[in-house]
FIKE-711691 format. One record per residue (C-alpha): y, z, x. Coordinates in steps of 0.001 Angstrom, whole numbers, plus 500000, padded with zeros to 6 digits. Each point is the difference from the previous one (the first is absolute). Layout:
<mikols>
- Y;Z;X
...
</mikols>
This chain:
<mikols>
- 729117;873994;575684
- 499236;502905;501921
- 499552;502382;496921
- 497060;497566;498755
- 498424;500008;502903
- 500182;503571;501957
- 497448;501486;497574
- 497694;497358;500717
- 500713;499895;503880
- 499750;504232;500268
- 495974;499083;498180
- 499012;497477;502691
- 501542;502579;502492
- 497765;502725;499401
- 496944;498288;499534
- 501074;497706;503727
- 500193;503635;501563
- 496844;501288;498143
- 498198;496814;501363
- 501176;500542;503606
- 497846;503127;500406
- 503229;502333;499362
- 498993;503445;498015
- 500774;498995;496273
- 501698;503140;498803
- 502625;499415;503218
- 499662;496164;499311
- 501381;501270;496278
- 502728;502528;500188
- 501484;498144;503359
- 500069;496687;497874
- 501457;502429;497258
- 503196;501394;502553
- 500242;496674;501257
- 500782;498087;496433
- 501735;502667;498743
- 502316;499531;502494
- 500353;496485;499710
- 500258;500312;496358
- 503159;502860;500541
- 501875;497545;502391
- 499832;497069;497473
- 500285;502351;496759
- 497166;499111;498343
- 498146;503738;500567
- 501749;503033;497625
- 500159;502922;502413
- 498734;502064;496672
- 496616;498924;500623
- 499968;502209;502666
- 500594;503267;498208
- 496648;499237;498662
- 498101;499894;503489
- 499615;503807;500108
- 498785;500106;496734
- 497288;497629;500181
- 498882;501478;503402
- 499915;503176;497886
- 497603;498651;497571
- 497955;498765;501954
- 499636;502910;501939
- 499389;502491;496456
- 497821;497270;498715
- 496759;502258;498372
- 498273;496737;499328
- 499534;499027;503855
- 499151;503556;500912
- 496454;498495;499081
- 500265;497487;502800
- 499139;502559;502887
- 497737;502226;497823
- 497835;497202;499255
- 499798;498760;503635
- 499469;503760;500869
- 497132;499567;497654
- 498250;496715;501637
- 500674;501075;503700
- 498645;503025;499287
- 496493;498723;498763
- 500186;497736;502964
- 500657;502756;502751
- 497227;502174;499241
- 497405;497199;499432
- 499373;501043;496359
- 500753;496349;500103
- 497328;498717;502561
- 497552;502579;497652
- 500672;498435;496928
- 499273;496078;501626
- 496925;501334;501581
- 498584;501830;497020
- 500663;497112;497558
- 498660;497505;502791
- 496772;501912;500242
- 499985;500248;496222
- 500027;495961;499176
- 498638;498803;503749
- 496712;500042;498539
- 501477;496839;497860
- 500565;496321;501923
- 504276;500612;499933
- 499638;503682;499682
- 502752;500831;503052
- 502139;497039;498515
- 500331;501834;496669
- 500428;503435;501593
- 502727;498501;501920
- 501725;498620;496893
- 499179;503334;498187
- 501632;501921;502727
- 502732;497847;501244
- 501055;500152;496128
- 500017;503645;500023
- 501980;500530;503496
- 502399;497155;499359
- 501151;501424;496732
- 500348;503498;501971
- 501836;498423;503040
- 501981;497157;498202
- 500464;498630;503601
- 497702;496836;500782
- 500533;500407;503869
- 498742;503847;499943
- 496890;498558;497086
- 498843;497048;501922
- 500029;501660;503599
- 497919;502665;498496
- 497804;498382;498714
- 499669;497535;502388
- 499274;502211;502810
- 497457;501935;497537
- 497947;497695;498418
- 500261;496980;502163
- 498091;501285;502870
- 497048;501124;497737
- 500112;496760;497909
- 499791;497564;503260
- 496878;502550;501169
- 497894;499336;497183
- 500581;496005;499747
- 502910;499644;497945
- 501823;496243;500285
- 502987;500413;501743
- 502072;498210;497755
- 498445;502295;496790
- 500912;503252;501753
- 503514;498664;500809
- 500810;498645;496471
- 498947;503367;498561
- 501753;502113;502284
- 503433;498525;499941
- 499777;499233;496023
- 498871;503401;499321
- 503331;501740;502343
- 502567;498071;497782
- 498592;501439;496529
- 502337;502664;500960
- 502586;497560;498977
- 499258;500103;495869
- 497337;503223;499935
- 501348;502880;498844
- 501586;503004;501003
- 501344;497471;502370
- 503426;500811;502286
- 500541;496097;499101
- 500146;500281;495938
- 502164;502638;500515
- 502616;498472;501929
- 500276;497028;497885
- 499871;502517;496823
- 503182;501773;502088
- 501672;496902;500736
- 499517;498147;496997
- 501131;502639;496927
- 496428;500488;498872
- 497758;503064;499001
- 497560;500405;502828
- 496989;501293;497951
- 500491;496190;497767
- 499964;498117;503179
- 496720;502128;501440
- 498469;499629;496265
- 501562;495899;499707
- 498198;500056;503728
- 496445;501761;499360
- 498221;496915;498548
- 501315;497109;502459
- 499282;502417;502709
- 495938;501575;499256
- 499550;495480;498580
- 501067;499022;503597
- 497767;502689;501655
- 497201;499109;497334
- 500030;496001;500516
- 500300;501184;504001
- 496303;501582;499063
- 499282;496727;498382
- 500508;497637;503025
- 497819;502171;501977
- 497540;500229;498102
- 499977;496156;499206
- 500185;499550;503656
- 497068;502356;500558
- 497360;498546;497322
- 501428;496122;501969
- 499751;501122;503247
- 497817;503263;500789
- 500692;499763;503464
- 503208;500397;499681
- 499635;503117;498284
- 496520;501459;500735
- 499325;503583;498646
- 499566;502502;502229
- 496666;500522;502278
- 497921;503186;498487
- 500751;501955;503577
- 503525;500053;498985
- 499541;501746;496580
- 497871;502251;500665
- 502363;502503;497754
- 498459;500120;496316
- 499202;502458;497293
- 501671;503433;500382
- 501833;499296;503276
- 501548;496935;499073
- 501407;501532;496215
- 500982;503177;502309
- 502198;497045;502138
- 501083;498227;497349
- 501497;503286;498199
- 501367;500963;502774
- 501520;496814;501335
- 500720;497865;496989
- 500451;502574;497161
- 503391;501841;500818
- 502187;496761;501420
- 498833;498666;497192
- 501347;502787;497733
- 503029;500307;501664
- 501306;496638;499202
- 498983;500378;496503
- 501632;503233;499431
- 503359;498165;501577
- 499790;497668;498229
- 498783;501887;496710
- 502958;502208;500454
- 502328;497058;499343
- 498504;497999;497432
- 499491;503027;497631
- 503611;500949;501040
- 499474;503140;501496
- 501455;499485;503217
- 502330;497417;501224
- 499361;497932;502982
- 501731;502057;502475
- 498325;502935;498356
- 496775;498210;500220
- 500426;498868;503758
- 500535;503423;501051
- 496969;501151;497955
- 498124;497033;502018
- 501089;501387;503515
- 499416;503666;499072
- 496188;498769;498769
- 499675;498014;503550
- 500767;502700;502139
- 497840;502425;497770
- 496993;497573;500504
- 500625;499886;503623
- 499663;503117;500450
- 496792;500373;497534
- 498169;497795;502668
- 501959;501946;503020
- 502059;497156;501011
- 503506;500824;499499
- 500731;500512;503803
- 503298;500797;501508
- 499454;496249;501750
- 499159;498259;496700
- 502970;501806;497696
- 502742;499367;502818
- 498867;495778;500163
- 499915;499772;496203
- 503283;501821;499408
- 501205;497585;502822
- 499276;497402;498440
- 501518;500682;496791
- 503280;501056;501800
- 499987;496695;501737
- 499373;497919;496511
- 502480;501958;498237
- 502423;499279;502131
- 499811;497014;500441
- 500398;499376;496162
- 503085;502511;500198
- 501666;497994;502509
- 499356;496628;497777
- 500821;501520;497282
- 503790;500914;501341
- 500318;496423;501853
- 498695;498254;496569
- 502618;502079;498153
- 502577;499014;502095
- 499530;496349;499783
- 499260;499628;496274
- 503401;502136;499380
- 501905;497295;502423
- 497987;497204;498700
- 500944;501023;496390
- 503472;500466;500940
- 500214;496057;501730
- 498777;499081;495859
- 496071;499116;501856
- 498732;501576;497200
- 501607;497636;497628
- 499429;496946;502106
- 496072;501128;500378
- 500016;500696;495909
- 501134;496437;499386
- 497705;498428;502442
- 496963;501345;498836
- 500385;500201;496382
- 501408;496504;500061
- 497106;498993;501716
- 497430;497370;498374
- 497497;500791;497824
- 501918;502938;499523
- 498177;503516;499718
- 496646;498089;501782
- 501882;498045;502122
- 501863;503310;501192
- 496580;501852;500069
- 498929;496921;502479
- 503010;500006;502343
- 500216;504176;500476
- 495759;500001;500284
- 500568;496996;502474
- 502765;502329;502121
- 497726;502679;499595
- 496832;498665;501435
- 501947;498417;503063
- 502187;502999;500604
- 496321;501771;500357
- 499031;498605;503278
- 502717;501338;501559
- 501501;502974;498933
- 497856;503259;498595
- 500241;500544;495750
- 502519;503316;500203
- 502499;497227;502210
- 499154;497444;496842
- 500454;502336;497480
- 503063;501380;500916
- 501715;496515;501007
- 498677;497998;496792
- 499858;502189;497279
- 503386;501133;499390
- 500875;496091;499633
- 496954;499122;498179
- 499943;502766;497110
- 503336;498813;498380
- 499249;496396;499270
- 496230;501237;498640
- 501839;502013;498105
- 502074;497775;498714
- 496740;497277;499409
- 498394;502259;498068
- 497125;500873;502534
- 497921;503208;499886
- 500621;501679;503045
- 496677;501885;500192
- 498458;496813;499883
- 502390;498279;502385
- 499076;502881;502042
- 496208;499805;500154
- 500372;495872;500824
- 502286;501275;502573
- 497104;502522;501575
- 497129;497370;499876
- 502323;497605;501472
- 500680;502162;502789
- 496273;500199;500531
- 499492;496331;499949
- 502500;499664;502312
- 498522;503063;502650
- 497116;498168;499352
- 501183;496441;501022
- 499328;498425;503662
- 501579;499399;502389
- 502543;502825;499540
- 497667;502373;497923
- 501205;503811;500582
- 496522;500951;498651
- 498499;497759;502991
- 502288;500882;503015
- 498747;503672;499104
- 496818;499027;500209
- 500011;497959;503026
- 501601;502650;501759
- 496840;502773;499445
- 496980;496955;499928
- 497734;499850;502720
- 500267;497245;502179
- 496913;498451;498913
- 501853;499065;496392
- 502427;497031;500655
- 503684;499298;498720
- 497875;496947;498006
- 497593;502378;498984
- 502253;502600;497885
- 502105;496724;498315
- 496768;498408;498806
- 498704;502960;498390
- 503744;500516;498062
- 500032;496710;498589
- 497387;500828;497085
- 502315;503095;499035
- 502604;498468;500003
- 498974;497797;497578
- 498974;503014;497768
- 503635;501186;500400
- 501238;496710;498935
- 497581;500024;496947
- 500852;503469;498774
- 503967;499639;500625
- 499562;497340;497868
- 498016;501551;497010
- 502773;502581;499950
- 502840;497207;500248
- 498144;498557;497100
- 498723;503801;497943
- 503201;501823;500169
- 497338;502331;497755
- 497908;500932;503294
- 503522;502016;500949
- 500834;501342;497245
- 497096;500547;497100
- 499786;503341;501846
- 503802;501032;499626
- 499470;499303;496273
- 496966;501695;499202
- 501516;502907;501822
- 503512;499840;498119
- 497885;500117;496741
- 497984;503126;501089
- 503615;501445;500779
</mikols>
């Protein structure tokens, strides 16, 4: 009885200490050392496994692929330190303020373009929130407008690319990253674009909720205001594209890309003379911190999927989900189901790490495309970051909104996005061809 059941119990273990505020990559390799353990006293666990231990922890730590992850973040936090960020909002608000919605849009517009840079919602959302949220309250924004646009607009960094997120789940699930950031481009600029649709329904409904700006605060026109916007908008704007350029013509690969990315920040930094001791040391501190922390999961993931596979939980997770009704939709359900709860509670690297390596088999085995499993995966996550009461998006957000915006306040103006997320993970659910039309076309030009 035991052997059927110690797979099972050393799941519900990990996810009980995960739950009970316990770091999750301790909360995994101690669960690991203690099952291994119990499954050496009763013989159930083959010592051999453990040769392999070193020589996961190995690859993990010589994997070229994730060498992107901190080169990317580099990228984001750079823009972000030296306020090329705070520019580019400002310059794009002043360019559509003159239009009822115009700061709503820029906000989309830029929280698009920073949350593919960042690929972190936390950093994207607290950004922008303590940005454009200020300014949008001043000139008689609703509350509930300027919260629902804020928050949405941090978690496009979940399905945007270059994003660190696509490139984990490219890592983790056996697939090439430029497919997933190609599979990812039209989901990603459609959710941004019906974003920019809701606000500007909401501002032809309600102008008040979305006034334009008063003349005295765009006074910036003609010359000066195409001097700003060239100087602002024009080379973040280029940077991403040549990122991304560089790996959908196949000319760099991701990592290569990333580092081109961080080399480009720090160069435009320094073009506008903010690349300051001050700004360079938080930035790479940041990245450092992030990186590690994925490290460290990675090693305590890799630990317990190696024990977990040696109890036979992969087989008994195979069986269960591809056994499961409906079969490859029913499946698609259950894991989207786990996915979207999991996401109130634990960040997407935790997620991604945990779920994946039992999730990829049985699609495999279904028959699912896992660039397109991937990109539901993404948008689900956003939902999810998106969803009150236990939002991620919206905890960020509380924590940098002025009192004067209420708890109420920031879920009301969620709910219509939310709904857009639920209408767009659903066209892709239903047009496997919005993932991958790209891919092919691309294939064919190859």
């Amino acid at each position: 009885m035991i052997e059927d059941w110690l797979a099972p119990l050393m799941f519900c273990t990990a996810f009980l200490c995960i739950f009970s505020g316990y770091p999750v990559a301790f909360s995994l390799g101690g669960v690991a050392v203690i099952y291994g353990m119990i499954g050496i006293y009763v013989d159930l666990f083959d010592l051999n496994f453990l040769q392999f231990f070193p020589q996961r922890i190995f690859s993990v730590m010589s994997n070229y692929v994730l060498l992107a992850v901190p080169f990317f973040v580099l990228m984001g936090t750079l823009l972000e330190k030296s306020k090329l960020a705070e520019d580019l909002l400002l310059t794009i608000g002043t360019l559509f303020g003159r239009f009822r919605g115009g700061l709503a849009l820029a906000v989309v517009f830029v929280g698009a373009l920073l949350a593919a840079a960042t690929g972190v919602v936390g950093a994207s959302v607290v950004a922008m929130g303590m940005i454009s949220m200020p300014v949008m309250l001043r000139y008689g924004y609703s509350k509930e407008l300027t919260a629902g646009v804020i928050s949405a607009s941090g978690t496009l960094g979940q399905i945007i690319p270059p994003s660190v997120v696509l490139v984990v789940l490219a890592d983790q699930m056996g697939i090439s990253v430029g497919d997933l950031f190609l599979g990812a481009l039209t989901p990603g600029v459609g959710l941004a674009g019906l974003y920019a649709l809701y606000v500007l329904v909401v501002a032809w409904l309600k102008p008040e909720s979305a006034p334009a700006l008063p003349i005295e605060a765009r006074q910036i026109e003609g010359q000066s205001l195409l001097s700003r916007v060239i100087k602002a908008l024009l080379p973040p704007l280029f940077l991403i594209l040549v990122v991304l350029g560089s790996i959908f013509m196949g000319v760099a690969t991701p990592t290569e890309a990333g580092a081109l990315g961080a080399v480009g920040a720090m160069l435009l930094a320094w073009m506008n003379g903010r690349l300051s001791k001050d700004n360079l040391e938080e930035a790479l501190d940041d990245t450092v911190q992030l990186t590690t922390m994925v490290i460290f999961l990675l090693i305590g993931s890799t630990a317990f999927t190696l024990v977990f596979r040696g109890l036979y939980g992969d087989i008994w997770i195979e069986d269960l989900l591809v056994n499961l009704p409906g079969g490859k939709w029913g499946f698609i359900a259950i894991s989207q189901l786990i996915i979207f709860i999991l996401g109130f509670f634990i960040d997407f690297f935790e997620i991604a790490f945990i779920l994946l390596p039992l999730l990829v088999p049985a699609a495999k085995l279904l028959g699912i495309d896992l660039v397109w499993f991937a990109v539901l995966m993404a948008m689900n996550l956003q939902t999810s970051f998106l969803t009150p009461p236990f939002g991620f998006s919206l905890f960020y957000l509380r924590g940098v909104a002025p009192e004067e915006v209420k708890t109420t306040d920031i879920y009301k103006g969620a709910l219509p996005f939310i709904g857009i997320q639920v209408v767009a993970l659903l066209a892709v659910a239903m047009f496997p061809e919005l993932v991958t039309w790209l891919i092919s076309d691309t294939a064919v030009a190859n």
